[in-house]
DRENGU-697038 format. One record per residue: residue in one letter; x, y, z of N, C-alpha, C, CB in turn. Coordinates in steps of 0.001 Angstrom, whole numbers, plus 500000, padded with zeros to 6 digits. Glycine has a CB too. Layout:
<nodes>
AXYZXYZXYZXYZ;...
</nodes>
This chain:
<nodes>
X130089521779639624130361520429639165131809520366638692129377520010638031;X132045519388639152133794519076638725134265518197637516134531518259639946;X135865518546636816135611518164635620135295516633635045136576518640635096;X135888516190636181135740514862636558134448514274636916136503514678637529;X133267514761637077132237514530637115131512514811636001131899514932638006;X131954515932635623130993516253633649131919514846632924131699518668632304;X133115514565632868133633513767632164133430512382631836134453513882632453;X132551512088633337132186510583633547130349510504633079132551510096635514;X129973512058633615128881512023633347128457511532631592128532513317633840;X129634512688630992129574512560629362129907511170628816130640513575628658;X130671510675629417130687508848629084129692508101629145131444508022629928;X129185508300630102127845507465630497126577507855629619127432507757632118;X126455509387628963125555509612628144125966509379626695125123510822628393;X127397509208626292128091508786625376127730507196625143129470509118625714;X127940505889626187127208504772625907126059504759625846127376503984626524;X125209505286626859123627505498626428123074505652625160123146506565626942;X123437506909624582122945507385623116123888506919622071122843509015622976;X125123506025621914125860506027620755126473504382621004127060507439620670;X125849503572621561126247502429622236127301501556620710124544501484622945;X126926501839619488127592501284618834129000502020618521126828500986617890;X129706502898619249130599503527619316131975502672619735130175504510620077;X131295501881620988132229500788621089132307499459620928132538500793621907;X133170498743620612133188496885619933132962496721621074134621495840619177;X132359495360620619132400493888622149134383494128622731132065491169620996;X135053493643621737135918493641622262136323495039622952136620493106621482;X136287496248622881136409496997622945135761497264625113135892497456621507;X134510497073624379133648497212626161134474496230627291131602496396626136;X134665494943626758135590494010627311136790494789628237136222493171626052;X137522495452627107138937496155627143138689496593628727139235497630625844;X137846497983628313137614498768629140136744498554630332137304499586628537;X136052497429630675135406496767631949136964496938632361134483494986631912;X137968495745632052138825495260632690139488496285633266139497494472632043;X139860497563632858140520498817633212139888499498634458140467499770632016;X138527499125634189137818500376635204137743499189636704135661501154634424;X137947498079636720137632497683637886137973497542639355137512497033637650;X139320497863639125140424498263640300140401498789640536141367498374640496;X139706500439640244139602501943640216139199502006641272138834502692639279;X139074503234642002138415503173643021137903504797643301139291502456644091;X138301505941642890137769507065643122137112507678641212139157508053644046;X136778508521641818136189509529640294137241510283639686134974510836640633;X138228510842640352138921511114639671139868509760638713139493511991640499;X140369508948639311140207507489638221140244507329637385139486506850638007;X138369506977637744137524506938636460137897508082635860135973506871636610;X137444509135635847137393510097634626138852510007633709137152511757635242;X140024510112634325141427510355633824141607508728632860142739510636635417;X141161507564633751141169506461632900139970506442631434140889505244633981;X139368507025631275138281507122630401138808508020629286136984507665631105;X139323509524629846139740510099628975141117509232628101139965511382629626;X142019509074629410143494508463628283142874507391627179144977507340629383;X142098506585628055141590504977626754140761505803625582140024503335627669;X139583507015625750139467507442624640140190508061623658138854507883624761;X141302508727624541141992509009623424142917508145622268142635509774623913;X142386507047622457143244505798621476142359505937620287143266503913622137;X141337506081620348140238506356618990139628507320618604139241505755618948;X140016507862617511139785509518617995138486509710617011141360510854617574;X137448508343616925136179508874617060135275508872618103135624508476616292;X135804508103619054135183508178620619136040509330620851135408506732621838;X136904509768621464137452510992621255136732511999621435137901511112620203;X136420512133619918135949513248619344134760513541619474136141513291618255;X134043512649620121131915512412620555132658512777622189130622509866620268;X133436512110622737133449512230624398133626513986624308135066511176625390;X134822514240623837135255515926623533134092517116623479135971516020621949;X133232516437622238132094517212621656131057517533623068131261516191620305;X130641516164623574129647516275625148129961516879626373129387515012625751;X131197516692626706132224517590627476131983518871627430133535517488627045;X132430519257626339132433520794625545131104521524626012132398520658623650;X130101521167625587128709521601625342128135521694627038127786520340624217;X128434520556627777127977520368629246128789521457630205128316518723629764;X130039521780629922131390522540630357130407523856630064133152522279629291;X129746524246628853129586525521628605128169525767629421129618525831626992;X127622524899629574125942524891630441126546524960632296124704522728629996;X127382524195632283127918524379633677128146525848634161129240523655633773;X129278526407633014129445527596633584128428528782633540130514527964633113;X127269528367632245126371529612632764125756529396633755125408530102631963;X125169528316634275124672528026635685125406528358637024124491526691635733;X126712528609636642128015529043638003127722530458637611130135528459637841;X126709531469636869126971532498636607125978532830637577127026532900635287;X125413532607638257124218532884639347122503533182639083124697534153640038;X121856534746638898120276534842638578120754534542637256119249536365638862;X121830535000636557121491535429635036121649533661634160122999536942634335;X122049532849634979122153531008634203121078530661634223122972529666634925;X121565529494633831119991528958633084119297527731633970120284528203631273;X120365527649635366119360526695636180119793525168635677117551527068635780;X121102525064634694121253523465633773122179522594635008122455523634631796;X121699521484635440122795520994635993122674519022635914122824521771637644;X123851518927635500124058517378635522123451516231636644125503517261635614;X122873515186636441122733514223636998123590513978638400122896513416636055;X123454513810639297124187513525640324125110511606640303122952513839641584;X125963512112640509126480510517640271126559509608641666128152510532639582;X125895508707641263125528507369642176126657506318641498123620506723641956;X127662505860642507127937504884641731128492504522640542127281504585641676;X129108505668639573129326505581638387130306504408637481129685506727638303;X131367504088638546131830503063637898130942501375637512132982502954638724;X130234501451638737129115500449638319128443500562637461128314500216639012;X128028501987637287126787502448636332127410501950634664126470504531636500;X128508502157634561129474502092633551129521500581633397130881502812633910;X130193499789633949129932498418633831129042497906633451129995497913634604;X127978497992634102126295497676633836125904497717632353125271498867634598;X126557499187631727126349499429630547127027498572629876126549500577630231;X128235498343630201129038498035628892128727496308628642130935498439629149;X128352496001630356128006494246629579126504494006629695128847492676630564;X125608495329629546124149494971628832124428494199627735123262496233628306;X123534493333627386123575492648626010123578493972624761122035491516625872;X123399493357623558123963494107622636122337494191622034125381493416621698;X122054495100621315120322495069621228119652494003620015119733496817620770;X121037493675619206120820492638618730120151491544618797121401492446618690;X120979491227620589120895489892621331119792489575621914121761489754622279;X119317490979622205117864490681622676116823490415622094117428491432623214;X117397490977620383115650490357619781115867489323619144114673491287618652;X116859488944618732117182487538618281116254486415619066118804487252618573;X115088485805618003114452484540618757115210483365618946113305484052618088;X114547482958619696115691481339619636115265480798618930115924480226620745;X115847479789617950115797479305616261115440477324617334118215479718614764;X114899476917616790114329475571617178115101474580615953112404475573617127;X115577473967615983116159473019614564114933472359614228117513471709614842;X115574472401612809114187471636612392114362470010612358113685472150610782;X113959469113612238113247467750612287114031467231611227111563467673612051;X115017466324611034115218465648609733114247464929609357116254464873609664;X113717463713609936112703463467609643111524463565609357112706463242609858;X110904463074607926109819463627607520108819462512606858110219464725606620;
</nodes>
């Protein structure tokens, strides 16, 4: 697996599990960046530079990287690995999009409020 593939992979499990990591405005930002893109290497290099503007996304993208990087290589170690290997990527810049303008989980349970009646 290439680094560029753990990197995008770790983003995508980075919005999944930590979705409040990034603002509305923020997901906005970064739709607009990723859409012209067109290969994985790209994506990954565009993901890393924009995380590095906040170095608590940063520091969660870094951390997942790290940990997946170290499962990769015991699995490149042959009988003696552990068999760990990443998701295959379909699509990832879509996959990424998709995420970032899901509604917010807020939005979804919010009922719709009916006004009430002045008249009484």
């Amino acid at each position: 697996m290439s680094i560029y593939e753990i990197t995008v992979n770790a983003f995508i499990h980075l919005l999944n599990e930590q979705p409040t990591l990034l603002s509305s405005s923020q997901q906005e930002e970064l739709a607009e960046l990723l859409i012209p893109l067109s290969s994985l290497e790209q994506l990954s290099d565009t993901l890393v530079t924009w995380c590095e503007e906040d170095p608590q996304l940063d520091e969660a993208l870094q951390g997942i990287e790290s940990a997946w990087k170290e499962k990769a290589a015991l699995q490149d170690k042959g009988a003696g690995g552990t068999g760990y290997s990443l998701p295959k990527l379909s699509d990832p810049k879509n996959q990424i999009l998709n995420i970032l303008r899901r509604p917010e989980p807020a939005q979804l349970s919010t009922p719709a409020t009916v006004p009430e009646s002045s008249s009484k």
